[in-house]
C-alpha positions as CSV (number, residue, x, y, z in Angstrom):
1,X,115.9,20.4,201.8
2,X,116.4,17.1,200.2
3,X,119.4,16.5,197.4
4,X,118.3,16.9,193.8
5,X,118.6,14.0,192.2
6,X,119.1,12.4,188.7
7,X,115.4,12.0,188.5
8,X,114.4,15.5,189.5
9,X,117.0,16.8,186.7
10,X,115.4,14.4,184.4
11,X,111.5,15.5,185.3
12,X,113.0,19.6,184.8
13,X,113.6,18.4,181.2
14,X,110.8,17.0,180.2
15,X,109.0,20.0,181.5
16,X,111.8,23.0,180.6
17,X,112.7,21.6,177.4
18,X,111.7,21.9,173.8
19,X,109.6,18.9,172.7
20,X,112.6,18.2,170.4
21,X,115.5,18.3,172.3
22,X,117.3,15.2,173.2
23,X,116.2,14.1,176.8
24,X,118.7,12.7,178.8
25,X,116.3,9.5,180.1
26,X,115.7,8.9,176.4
27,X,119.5,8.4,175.4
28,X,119.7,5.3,173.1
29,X,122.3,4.3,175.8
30,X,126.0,2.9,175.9
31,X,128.0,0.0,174.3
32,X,128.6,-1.2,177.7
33,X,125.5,-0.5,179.9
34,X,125.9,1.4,182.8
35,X,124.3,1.4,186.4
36,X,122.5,4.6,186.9
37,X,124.1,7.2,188.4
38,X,121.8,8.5,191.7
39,X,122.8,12.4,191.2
40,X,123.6,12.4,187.8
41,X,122.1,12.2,184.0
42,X,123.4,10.5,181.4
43,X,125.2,13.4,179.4
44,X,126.3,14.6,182.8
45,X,128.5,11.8,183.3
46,X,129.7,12.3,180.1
47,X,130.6,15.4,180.5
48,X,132.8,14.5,183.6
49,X,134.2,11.5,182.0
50,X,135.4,14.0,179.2
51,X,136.6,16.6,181.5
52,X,138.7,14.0,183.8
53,X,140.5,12.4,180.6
54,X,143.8,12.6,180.0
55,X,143.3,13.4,176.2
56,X,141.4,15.9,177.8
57,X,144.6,17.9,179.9
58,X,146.4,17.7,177.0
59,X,144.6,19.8,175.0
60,X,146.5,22.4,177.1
61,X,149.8,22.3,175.4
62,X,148.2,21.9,171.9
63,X,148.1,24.5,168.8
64,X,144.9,25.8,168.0
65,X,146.4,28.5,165.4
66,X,149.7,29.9,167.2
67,X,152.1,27.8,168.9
68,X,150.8,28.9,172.7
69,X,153.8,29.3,174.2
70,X,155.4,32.2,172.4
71,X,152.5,34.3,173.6
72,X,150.7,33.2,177.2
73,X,147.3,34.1,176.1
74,X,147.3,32.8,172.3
75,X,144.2,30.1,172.3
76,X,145.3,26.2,172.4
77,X,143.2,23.6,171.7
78,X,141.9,23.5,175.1
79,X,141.0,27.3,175.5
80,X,139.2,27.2,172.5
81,X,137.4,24.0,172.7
82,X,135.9,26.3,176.3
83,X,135.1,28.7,174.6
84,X,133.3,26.5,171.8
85,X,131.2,24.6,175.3
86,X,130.2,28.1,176.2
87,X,128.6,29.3,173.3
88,X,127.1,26.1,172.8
89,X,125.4,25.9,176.3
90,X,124.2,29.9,175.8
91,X,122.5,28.8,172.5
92,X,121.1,25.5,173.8
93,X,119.4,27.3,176.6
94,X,118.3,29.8,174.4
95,X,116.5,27.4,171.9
96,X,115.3,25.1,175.4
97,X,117.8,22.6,174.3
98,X,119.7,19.7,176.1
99,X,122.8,22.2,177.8
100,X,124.5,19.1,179.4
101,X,124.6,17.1,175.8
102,X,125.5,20.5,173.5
103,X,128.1,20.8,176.6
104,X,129.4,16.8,176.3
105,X,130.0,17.4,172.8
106,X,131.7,20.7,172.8
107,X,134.2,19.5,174.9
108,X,134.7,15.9,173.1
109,X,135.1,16.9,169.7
110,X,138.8,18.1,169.4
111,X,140.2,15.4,171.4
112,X,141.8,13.3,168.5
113,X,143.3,16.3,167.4
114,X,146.9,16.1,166.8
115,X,150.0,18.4,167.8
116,X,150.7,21.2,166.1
117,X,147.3,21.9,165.1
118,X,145.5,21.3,161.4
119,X,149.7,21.1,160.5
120,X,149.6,18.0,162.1
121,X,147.1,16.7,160.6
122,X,147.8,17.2,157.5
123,X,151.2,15.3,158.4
124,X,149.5,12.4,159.9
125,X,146.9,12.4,156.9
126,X,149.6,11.7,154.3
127,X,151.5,9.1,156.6
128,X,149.0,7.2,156.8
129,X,147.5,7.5,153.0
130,X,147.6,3.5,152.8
131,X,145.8,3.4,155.9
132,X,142.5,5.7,154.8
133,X,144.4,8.9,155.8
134,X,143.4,11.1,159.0
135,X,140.8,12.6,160.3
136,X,140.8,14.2,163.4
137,X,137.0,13.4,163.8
138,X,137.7,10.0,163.5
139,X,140.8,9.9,165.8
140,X,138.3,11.6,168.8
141,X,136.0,8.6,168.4
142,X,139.0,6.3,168.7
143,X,140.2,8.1,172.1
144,X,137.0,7.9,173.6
145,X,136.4,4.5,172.2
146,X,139.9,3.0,172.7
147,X,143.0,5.0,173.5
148,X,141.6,6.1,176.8
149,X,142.1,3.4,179.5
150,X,140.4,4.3,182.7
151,X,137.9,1.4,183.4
152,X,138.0,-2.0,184.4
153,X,135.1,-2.7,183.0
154,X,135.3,-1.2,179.5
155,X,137.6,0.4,177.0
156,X,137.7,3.9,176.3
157,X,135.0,6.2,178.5
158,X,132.1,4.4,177.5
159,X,129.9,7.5,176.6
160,X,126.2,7.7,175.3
161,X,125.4,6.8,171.7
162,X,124.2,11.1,171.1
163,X,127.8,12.3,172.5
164,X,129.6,9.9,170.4
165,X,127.4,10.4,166.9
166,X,128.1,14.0,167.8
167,X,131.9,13.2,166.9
168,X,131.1,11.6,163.9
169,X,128.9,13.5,162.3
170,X,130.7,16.9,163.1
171,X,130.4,18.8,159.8
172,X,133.8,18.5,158.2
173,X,135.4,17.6,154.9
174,X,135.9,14.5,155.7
175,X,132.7,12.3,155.9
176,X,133.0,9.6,158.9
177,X,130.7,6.6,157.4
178,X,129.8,3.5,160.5
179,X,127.5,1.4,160.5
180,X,126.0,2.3,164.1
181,X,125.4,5.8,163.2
182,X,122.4,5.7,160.3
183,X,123.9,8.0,157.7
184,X,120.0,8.6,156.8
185,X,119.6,10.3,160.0
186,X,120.8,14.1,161.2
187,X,122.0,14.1,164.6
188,X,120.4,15.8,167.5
189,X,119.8,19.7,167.1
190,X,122.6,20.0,170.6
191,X,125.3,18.2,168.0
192,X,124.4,20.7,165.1
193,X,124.7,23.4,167.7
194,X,128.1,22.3,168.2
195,X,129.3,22.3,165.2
196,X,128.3,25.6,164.6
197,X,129.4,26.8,167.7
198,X,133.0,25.8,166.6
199,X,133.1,28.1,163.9
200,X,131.5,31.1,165.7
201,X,134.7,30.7,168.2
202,X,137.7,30.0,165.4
203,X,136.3,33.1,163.3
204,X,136.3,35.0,166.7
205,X,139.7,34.1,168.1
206,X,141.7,33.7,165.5
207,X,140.8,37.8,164.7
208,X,141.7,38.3,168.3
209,X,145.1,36.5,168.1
210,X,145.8,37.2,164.9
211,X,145.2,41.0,165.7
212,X,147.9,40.8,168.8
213,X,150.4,38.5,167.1
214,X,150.7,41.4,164.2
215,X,150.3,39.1,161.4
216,X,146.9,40.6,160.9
217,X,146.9,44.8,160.7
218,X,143.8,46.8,161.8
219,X,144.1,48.3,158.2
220,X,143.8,45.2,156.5
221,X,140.6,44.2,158.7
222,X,139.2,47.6,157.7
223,X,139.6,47.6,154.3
224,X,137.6,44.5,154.2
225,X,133.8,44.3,153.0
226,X,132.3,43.1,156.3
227,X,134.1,45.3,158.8
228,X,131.2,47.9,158.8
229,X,128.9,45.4,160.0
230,X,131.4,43.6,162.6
231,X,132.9,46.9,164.2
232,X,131.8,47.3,167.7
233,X,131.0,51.2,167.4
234,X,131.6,51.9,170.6
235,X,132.8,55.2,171.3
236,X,135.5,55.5,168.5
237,X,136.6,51.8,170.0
238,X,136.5,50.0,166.6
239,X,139.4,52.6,165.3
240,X,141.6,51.2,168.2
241,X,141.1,47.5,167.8
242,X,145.0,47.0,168.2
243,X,144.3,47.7,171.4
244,X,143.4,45.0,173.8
245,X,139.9,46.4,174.9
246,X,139.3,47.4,170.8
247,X,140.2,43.5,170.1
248,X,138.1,42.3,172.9
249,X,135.3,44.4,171.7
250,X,135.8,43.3,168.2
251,X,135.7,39.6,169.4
252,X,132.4,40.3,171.3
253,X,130.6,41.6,168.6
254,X,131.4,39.0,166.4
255,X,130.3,36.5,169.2
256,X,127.7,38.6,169.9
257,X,126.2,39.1,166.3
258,X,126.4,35.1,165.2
259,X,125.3,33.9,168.3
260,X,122.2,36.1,168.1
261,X,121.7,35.0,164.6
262,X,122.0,31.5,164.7
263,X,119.7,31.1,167.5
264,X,116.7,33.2,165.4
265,X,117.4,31.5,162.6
266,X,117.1,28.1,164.1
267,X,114.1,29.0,165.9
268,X,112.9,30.4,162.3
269,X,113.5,26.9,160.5
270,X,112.3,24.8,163.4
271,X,108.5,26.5,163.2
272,X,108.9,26.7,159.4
273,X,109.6,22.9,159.3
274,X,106.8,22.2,161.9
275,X,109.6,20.5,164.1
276,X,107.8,19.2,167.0
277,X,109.5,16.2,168.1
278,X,113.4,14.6,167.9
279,X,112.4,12.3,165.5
280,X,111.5,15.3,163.2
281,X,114.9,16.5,163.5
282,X,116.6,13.5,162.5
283,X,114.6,13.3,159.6
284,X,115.0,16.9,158.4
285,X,114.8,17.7,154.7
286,X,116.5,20.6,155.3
287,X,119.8,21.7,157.7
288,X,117.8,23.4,160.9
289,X,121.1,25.0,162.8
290,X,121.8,27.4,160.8
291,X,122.9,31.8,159.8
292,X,120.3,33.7,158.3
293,X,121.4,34.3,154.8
294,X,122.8,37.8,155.0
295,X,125.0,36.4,158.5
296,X,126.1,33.6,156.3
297,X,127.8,36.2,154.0
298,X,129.3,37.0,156.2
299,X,130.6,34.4,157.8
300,X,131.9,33.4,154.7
301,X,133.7,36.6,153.6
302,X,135.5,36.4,156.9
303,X,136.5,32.9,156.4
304,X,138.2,33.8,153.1
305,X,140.0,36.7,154.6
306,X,141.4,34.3,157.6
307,X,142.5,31.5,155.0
308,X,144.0,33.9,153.1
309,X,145.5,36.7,155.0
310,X,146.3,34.7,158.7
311,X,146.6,31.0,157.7
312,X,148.8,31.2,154.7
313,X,150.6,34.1,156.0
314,X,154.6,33.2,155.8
315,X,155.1,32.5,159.7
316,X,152.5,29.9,159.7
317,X,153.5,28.5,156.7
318,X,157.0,28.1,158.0
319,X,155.4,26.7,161.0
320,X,153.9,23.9,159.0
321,X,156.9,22.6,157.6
322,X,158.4,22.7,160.7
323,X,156.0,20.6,162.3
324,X,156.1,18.6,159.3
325,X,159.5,18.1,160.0
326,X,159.4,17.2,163.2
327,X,156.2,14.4,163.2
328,X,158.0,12.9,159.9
329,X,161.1,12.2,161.7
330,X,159.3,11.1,164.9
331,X,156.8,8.6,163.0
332,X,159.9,7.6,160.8
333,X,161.4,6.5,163.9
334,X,158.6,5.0,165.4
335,X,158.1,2.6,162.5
336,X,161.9,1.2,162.6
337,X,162.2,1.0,166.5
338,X,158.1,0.4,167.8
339,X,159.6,-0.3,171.5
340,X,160.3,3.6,171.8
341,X,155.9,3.8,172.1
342,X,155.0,3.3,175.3
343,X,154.3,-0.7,176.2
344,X,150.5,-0.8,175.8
345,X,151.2,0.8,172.4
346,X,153.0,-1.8,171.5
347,X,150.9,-4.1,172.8
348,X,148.3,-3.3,170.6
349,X,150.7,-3.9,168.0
350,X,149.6,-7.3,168.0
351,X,146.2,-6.6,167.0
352,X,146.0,-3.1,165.1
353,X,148.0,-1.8,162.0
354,X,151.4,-0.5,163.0
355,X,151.0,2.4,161.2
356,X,147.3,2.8,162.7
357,X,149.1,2.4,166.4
358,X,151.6,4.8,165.9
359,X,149.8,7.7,164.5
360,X,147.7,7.0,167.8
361,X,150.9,7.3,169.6
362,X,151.5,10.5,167.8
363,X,147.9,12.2,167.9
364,X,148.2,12.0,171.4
365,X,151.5,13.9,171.9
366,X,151.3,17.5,172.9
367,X,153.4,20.1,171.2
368,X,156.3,20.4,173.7
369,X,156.2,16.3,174.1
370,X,156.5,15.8,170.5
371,X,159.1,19.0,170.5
372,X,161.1,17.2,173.0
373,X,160.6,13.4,171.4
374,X,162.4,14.9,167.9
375,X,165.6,16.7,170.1
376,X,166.1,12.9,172.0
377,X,165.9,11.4,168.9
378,X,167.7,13.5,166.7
């Protein structure tokens, strides 16, 4: 039996897939074009690319919500940013959607993330308010643009014009404005899938790991409007959810519910729009990925109840401003003495804002690195 190749993958989309999702032999292409690949599409190779960065492994020793190591299975960035690139491949094969791009994405989009999670961000935002702030966003595109060095041929990773406007136009507060990414245009339906994708996982997890760190009670969650409708009812299971198999059942039928309602209610606007073709998506009056009304309720009742009950809760309070402490000192220290960054840090130096090159420097750090850094230095 012969190999499959690139071309055979390429012929199964066109036949498998929705008339609007984004085809991998009709990617706009790279900044630096690229032989290609006899085995592999276009958003394959992205994926890999992603998945063999260093950025990449060092999502391992990064917060998501709880530093990771004083429990061993509290989510870190990379965990969750897995668990965001399976939900997005289950709902792009659902709606007969690019997998390989909704994958690509998933797995790019938290890579400019900094240490210490959102904490750190915040930090990095107001050292660098003379500088347009930061935006994690932002800082992925730089990695995959810039920071990572892995080619002789090209900075960065190179990757397809539909992975990298999938960074950019990621759904945040923060609006990413460029020039190459028309801000008249939606991005692909696999990028929207992503972006709600990310949300489905964070609302999931961060019950889960708030349940089994304690700072979240079973009580509270029950006394909350939208526990009836979230509680797995299996067996008496949701009146144990402090449990491990109650929490995991709890997480699943969170997963389960939004999942399942996002991929109707996409389908739902997609034939109510009369989407037939990715050039009807871009130019979308209305937002196609999306809950049904009553799900998005919900979604935002349990949002409130996170901010407020987990993220402000004391501990993680305290462990903002002690990541505050220690990125302050460490960028203080950076700007004085710029020969403690690594040489082709400095290097840049000579062409990039010094500010700009250090909070790349910083970005980049993992928890325990930057952890370490501040006791050297201090």
């Amino acid at each position: 039996m012969n190999n499959l190749t690139r071309e055979d993958i390429e012929q199964r989309e066109r036949e498998i897939l929705a008339p609007y999702a984004a085809l991998s032999s009709q990617s706009r292409g790279r900044a630096y074009p690229l032989k290609e690949h006899p085995l592999r599409t276009a958003y394959q190779r992205d994926r890999d690319r992603i998945i063999h960065s260093s950025a990449f492994r060092r999502m391992e020793y990064k917060t998501q919500v709880f530093i990771p190591h004083e429990r061993d299975h509290y989510r870190t960035r990379l965990t969750h940013t897995i668990e965001v690139a399976q939900i997005s491949r289950t709902l792009a094969r659902i709606l007969r959607l690019n997998e390989d791009l909704a994958e690509a994405i998933a797995l790019v989009h938290d890579l400019g993330h900094t240490p210490f999670g959102h904490s750190g961000e915040d930090v990095l935002n107001d050292l660098l308010s003379n500088n347009g702030g930061f935006n994690h966003n932002r800082q992925s595109l730089r990695v995959v643009d810039i920071l990572e060095q892995r080619y002789d041929e090209h900075p960065g990773l190179n990757l397809t014009y539909e992975v990298r406007e999938g960074i950019v136009k990621h759904e945040t507060k923060v609006e990413i404005k460029l020039d190459e990414f028309n801000p008249g245009e939606r991005p692909t339906l696999e990028a929207s899938l992503v972006d709600i994708a990310d949300e489905i996982a964070y609302n999931a997890h961060d019950i889960d790991d708030g349940l089994s760190s304690g700072l979240l009670t079973p009580e509270e969650l029950k006394s909350t409007s939208f526990f009836e409708i979230l509680r797995p009812g299996q067996s008496g299971r949701d009146a144990k959810i402090v449990d491990d198999r109650g929490r995991y059942a709890l997480a699943r039928r969170i997963l389960d519910l939004m999942v399942t309602d996002v991929a109707a209610e996409t389908q739902r606007r997609i034939e109510a729009n009369s989407v037939a073709s990715i050039d009807d998506v871009r130019h979308a009056s209305d937002r196609i990925c999306a809950y049904s009304e009553s799900t998005h309720g919900i979604v935002t009742e349990l949002k409130d109840f996170l901010n407020q009950r987990l993220y402000k809760h004391a501990n993680l309070v305290g462990m903002s401003e002690w990541a505050r402490k220690i990125l302050e000192a460490i960028f203080g220290k950076l700007k004085s003495d710029p020969t403690l960054m690594p040489v082709r840090f400095q290097e840049m130096l000579l062409t990039e804002d010094k500010e700009i090159v250090i909070a790349d420097y910083v970005a980049g750090m993992t928890d325990r690195f930057a952890i370490k850094m501040y006791e050297e230095l201090s």
